[in-house]
C-alpha positions as CSV (number, residue, x, y, z in Angstrom):
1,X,18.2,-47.8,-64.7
2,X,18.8,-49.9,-61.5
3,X,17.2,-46.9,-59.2
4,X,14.1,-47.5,-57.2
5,X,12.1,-45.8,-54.8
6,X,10.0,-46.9,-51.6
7,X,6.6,-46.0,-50.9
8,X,5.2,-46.5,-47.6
9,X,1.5,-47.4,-46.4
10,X,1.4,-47.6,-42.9
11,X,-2.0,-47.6,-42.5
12,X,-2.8,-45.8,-39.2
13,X,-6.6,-45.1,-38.0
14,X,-7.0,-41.3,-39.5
15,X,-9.2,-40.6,-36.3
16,X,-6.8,-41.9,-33.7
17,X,-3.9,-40.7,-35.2
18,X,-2.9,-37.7,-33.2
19,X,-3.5,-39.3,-29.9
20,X,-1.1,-38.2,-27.5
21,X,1.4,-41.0,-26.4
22,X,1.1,-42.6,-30.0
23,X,4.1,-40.6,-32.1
24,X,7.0,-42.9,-31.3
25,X,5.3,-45.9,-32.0
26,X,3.9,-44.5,-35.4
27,X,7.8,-43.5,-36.1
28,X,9.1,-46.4,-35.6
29,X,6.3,-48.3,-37.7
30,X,7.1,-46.1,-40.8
31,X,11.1,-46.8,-40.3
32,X,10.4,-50.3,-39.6
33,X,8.2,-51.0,-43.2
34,X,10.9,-49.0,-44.6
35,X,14.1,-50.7,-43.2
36,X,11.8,-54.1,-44.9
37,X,11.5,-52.7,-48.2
38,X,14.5,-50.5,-49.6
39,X,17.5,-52.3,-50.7
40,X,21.1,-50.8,-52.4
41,X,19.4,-49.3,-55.4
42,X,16.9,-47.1,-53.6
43,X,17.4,-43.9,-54.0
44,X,13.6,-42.4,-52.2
45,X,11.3,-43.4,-49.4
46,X,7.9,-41.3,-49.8
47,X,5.7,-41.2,-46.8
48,X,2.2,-39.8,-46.2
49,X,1.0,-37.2,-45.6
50,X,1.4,-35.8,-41.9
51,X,3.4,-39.2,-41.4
52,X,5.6,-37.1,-38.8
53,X,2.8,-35.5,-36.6
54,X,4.6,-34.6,-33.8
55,X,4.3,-30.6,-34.4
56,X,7.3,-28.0,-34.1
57,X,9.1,-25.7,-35.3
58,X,10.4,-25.9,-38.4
59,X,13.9,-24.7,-37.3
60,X,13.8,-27.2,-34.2
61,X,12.6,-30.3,-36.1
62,X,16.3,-31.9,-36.4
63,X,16.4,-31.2,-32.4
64,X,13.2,-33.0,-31.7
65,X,13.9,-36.1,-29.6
66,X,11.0,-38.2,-31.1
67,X,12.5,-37.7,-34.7
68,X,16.0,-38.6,-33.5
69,X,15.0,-42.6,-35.2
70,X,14.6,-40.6,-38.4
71,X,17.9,-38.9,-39.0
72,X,19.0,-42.4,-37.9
73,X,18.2,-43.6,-40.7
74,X,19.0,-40.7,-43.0
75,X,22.7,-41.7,-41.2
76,X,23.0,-45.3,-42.0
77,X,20.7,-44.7,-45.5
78,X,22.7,-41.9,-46.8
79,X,22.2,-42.3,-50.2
80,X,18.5,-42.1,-49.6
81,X,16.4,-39.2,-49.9
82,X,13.1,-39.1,-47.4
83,X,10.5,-37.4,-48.6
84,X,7.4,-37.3,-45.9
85,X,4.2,-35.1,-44.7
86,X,4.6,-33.2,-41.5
87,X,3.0,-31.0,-38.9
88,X,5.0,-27.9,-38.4
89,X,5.1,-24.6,-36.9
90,X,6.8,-21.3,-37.9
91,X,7.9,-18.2,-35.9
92,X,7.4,-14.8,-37.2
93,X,8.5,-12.7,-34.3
94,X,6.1,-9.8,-33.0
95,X,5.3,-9.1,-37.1
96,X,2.2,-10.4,-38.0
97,X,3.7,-11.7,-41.3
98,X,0.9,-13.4,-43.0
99,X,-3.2,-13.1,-42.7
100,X,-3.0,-16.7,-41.0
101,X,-0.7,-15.7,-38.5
102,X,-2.1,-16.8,-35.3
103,X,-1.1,-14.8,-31.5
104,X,0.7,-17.0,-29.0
105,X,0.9,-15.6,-25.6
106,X,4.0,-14.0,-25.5
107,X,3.2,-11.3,-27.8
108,X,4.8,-12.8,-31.0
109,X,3.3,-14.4,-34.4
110,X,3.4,-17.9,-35.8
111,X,1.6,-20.3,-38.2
112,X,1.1,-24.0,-38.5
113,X,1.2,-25.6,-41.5
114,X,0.3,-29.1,-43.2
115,X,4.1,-29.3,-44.8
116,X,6.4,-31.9,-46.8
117,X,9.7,-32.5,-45.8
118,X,12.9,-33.6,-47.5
119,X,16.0,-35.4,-45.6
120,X,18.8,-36.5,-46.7
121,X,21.9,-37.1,-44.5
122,X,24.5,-34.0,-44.7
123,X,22.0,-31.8,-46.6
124,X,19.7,-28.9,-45.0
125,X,16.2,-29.8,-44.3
126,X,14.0,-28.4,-47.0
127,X,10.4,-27.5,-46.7
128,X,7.4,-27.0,-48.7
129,X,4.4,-25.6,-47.1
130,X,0.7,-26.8,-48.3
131,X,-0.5,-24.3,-50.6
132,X,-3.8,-25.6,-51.9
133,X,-6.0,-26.2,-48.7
134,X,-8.8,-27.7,-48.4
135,X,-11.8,-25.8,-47.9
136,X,-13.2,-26.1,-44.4
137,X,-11.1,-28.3,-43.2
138,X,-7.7,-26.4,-43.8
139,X,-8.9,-22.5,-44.6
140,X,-11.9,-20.9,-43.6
141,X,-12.9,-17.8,-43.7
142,X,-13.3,-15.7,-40.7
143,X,-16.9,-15.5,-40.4
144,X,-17.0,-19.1,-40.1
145,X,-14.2,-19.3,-37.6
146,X,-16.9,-20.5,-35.0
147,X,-17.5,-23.7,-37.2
148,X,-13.8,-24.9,-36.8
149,X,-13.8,-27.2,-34.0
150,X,-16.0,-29.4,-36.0
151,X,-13.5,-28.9,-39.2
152,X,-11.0,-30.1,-36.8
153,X,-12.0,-33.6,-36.3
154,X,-11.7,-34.1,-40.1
155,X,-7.8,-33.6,-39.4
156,X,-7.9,-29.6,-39.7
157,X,-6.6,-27.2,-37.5
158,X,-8.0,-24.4,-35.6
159,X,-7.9,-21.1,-37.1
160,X,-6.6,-22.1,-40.4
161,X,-2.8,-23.0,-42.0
162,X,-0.5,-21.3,-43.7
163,X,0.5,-21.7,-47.0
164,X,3.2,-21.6,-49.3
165,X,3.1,-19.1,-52.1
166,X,4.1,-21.4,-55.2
167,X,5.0,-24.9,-56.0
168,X,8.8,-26.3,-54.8
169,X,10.6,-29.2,-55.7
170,X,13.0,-31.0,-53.6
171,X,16.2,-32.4,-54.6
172,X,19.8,-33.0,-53.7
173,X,23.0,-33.6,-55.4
174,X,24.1,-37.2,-56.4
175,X,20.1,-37.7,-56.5
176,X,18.6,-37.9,-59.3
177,X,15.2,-37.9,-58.4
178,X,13.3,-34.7,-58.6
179,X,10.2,-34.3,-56.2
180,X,7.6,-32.5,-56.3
181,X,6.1,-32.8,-53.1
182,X,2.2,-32.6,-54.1
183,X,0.5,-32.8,-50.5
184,X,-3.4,-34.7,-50.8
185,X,-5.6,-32.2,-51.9
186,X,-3.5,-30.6,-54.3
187,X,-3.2,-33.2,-56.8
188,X,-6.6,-32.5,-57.7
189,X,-5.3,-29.2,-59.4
190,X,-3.8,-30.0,-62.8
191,X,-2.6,-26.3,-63.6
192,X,-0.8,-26.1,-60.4
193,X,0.9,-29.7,-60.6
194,X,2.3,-28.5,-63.6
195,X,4.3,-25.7,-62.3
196,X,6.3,-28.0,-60.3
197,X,7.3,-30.0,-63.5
198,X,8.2,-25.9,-64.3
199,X,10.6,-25.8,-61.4
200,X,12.1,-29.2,-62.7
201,X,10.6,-31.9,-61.1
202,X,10.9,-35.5,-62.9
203,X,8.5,-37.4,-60.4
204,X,5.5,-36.5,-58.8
205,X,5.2,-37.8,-55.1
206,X,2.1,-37.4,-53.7
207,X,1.1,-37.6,-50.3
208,X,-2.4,-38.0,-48.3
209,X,-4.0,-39.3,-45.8
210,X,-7.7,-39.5,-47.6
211,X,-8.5,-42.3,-45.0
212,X,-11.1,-39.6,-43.3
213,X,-13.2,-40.8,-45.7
214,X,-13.1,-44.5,-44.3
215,X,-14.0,-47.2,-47.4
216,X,-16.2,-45.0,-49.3
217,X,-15.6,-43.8,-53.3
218,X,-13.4,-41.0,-52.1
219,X,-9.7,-42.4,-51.7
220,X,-10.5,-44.0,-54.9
221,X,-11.4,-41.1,-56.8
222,X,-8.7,-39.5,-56.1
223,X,-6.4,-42.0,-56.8
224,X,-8.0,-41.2,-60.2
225,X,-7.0,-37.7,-60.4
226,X,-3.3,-38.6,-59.7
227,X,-3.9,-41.1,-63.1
228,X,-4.6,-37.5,-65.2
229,X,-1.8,-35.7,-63.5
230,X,0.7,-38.3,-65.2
231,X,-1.0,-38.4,-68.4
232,X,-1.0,-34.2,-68.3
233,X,2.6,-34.0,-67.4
234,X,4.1,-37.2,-68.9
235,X,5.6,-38.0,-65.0
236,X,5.9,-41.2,-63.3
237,X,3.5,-40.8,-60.1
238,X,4.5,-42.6,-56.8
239,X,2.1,-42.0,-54.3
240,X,1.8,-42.8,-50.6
241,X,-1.4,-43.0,-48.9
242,X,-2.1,-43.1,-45.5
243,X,-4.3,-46.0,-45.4
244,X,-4.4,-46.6,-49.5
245,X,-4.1,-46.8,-52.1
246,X,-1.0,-46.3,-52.8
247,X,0.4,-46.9,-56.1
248,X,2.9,-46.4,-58.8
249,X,1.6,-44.5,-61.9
250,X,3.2,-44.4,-65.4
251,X,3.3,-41.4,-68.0
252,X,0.9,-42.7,-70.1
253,X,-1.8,-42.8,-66.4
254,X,-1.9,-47.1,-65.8
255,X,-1.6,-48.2,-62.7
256,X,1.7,-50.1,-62.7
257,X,1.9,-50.7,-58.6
258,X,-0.8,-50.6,-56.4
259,X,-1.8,-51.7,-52.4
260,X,-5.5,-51.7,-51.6
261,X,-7.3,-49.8,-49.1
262,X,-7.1,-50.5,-45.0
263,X,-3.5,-52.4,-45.8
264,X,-0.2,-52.3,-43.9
265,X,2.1,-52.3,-47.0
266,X,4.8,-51.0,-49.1
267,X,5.7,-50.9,-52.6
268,X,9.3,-51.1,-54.6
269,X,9.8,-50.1,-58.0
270,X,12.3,-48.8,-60.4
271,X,10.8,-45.9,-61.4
272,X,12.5,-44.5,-64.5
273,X,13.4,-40.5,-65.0
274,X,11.5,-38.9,-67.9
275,X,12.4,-34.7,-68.1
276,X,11.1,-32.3,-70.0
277,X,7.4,-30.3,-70.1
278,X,3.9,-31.1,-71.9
279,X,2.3,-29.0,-74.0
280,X,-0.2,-29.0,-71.1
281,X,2.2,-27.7,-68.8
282,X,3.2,-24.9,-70.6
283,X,-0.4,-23.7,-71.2
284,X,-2.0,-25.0,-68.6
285,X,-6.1,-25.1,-68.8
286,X,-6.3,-23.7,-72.3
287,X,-8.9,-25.8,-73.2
288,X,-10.7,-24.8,-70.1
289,X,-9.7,-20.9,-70.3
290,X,-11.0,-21.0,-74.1
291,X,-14.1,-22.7,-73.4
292,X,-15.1,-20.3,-70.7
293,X,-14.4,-17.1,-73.4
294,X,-16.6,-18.6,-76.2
295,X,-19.3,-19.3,-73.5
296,X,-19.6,-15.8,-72.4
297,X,-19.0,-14.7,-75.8
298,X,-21.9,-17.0,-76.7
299,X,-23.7,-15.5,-73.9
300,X,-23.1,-12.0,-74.2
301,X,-24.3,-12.3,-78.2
302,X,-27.4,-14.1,-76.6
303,X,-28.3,-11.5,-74.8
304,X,-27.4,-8.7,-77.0
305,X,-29.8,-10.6,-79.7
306,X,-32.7,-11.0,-77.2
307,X,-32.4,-7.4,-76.7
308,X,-32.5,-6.5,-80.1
309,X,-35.7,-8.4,-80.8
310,X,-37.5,-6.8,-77.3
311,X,-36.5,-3.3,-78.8
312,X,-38.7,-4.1,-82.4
C-alpha cells in the first residue's frame, strides 16, 4: 500500500494562540507545512487540535473568509481528506437544547464546542463535537462557575462546552481511511476509544494541543496513553500535536515516527489499514469492571465476618 498520510506540528505558543490579529497567519502556516510535505499518494492531513481557532458557526464555517485558504486546498488536493481541531459555535434557536446552552442577547440559545472537523473537496463538512472534557478547564460545574476565568487561560472557555453524545468517525467515499477523530484528552479513555473502532474506524487520529503544559512530563505522558490505545485496539495511531510530539504509532504500541517537543515539523508515512475489533474493544474494561466486583465482594465478606466475630 502506496497511501500515506500527513501529520502536522506547527508548533504555535499555546498562550498566544488566540491573539486577535494572529488567525490568518496561523492558517497559512498549517497549509504552508502541509503543501511541503504531502505528495500524490497522500490520502490525509491531520492537524491539531483547535488548529482552526477562528470560532463560528458550524453552519457558516465554509463562508468564513479566513478559512477560504483551506477549501483552497481541499480544491486543488481533492483527493485529500483534512482532518483538523476547531473552535465552533452552534445555534439552538429560543430552545434551550442542552444543559450547556449558553443565552446570547437576542433571546436565543447556542453552545461552543472544542470540535474536529473533516473536509474534503465536494463532500459535506462533518463534525464531531468533544465529548470527554476536561475537568475544569472544559466542564465545570455550576457552583464553580465563578472559578472559570482562571480555567480560561489554560485554553478553556467560559461557562463550559458542549459535547457530543457518542464517538463518530469520519470518512468519505474513494477514501479509505477511517478517522476517528479522538480530540486531546480523550485518548486517555481506553473504553471510549474503542467505540469508535465500533463505528468502523481503521486509524485513530488524535489531536491536542498539550503544549499548556510547556516542557514538563505531561505531553510525554500522554503520548504514552496513545501507545496503549493502539496496542488495545490493534490501530495504527497518527497523532498531531500542537507543539509535540507528534508521532506515528503501530498496532503492536512502538513509536514508528516521532517529532520532539517545541519543533516546527511534519511527518509522512504510509500508514497501512488494519480492520476489524479486539477482544478489548468488544468488552471494554472487563478486567477493570471484574476487579472492582471481587473487591467489594471481598469487602462486603470483610465486613460481614468482622461483624460476626463482634456479635460472639
Amino acid at each position: 500500500m502506496n497511501d500515506n498520510i500527513v501529520i502536522v506540528q506547527p508548533n504555535i505558543d499555546p498562550y498566544g494562540k488566540f491573539n486577535a490579529g494572529t488567525g490568518a497567519e496561523q492558517i497559512q502556516l498549517l497549509l504552508n507545512l502541509s503543501k511541503e510535505a504531502i505528495d500524490s499518494n497522500t490520502k490525509m492531513v491531520i492537524w491539531p487540535e483547535t488548529a482552526m481557532s477562528i470560532a463560528d458557526w458550524q453552519s457558516n464555517i465554509t463562508n468564513n473568509l479566513y478559512y477560504q485558504p483551506v477549501f483552497e486546498f481541499s480544491r486543488q488536493y481533492p483527493s485529500i481528506s483534512l482532518v483538523s481541531g476547531i473552535e465552533t459555535f452552534k445555534n439552538y434557536g429560543a430552545e434551550k437544547a442542552t444543559a450547556t446552552a449558553r443565552a446570547a442577547g437576542d433571546g436565543t440559545y447556542y453552545d461552543a464546542f472544542n470540535a474536529a472537523v473533516h473536509i474534503q473537496n465536494g463532500q459535506v463538512l462533518s463534525f464531531y463535537n468533544k465529548s470527554k472534557l476536561v475537568p475544569g478547564v472544559e466542564s465545570l460545574p455550576t457552583f464553580l462557575n465563578f472559578l472559570a476565568p482562571v480555567f480560561e487561560q489554560f485554553g478553556g472557555t467560559t461557562g463550559g462546552y458542549g459535547r457530543s453524545e457518542s464517538a463518530a468517525t469520519f470518512a468519505v467515499t474513494g477514501n479509505n481511511y477511517i478517522a476517528a477523530p479522538i480530540i486531546c484528552y480523550e485518548s486517555v479513555y481506553g473504553e471510549y476509544v474503542g467505540e469508535y473502532v465500533k463505528k468502523g474506524a481503521n486509524i485513530l487520529t488524535i489531536m491536542t494541543n498539550d503544549g499548556w503544559w510547556g516542557n514538563t512530563p505531561g505531553h510525554k505522558q500522554h503520548l504514552q496513553y496513545a501507545r496503549l490505545r493502539a496496542i488495545e485496539t490493534r490501530k495504527w495511531v497518527a497523532r498531531s500535536a500542537n507543539t509535540g510530539i507528534s508521532a506515528v504509532i503501530d498496532p503492536v504500541g512502538t513509536i514508528r515516527s516521532s517529532q520532539p517537543w517545541n519543533k516546527m515539523s511534519t511527518i509522512k508515512y504510509p500508514v497501512p489499514i488494519i480492520s476489524g475489533e479486539t477482544f478489548y474493544v468488544r468488552w471494554g474494561d472487563y478486567l477493570y469492571k471484574l476487579a472492582s466486583l471481587i473487591s467489594i465482594l471481598l469487602l462486603a465478606w470483610k465486613i460481614k465476618d468482622r461483624f460476626t466475630k463482634n456479635k460472639q
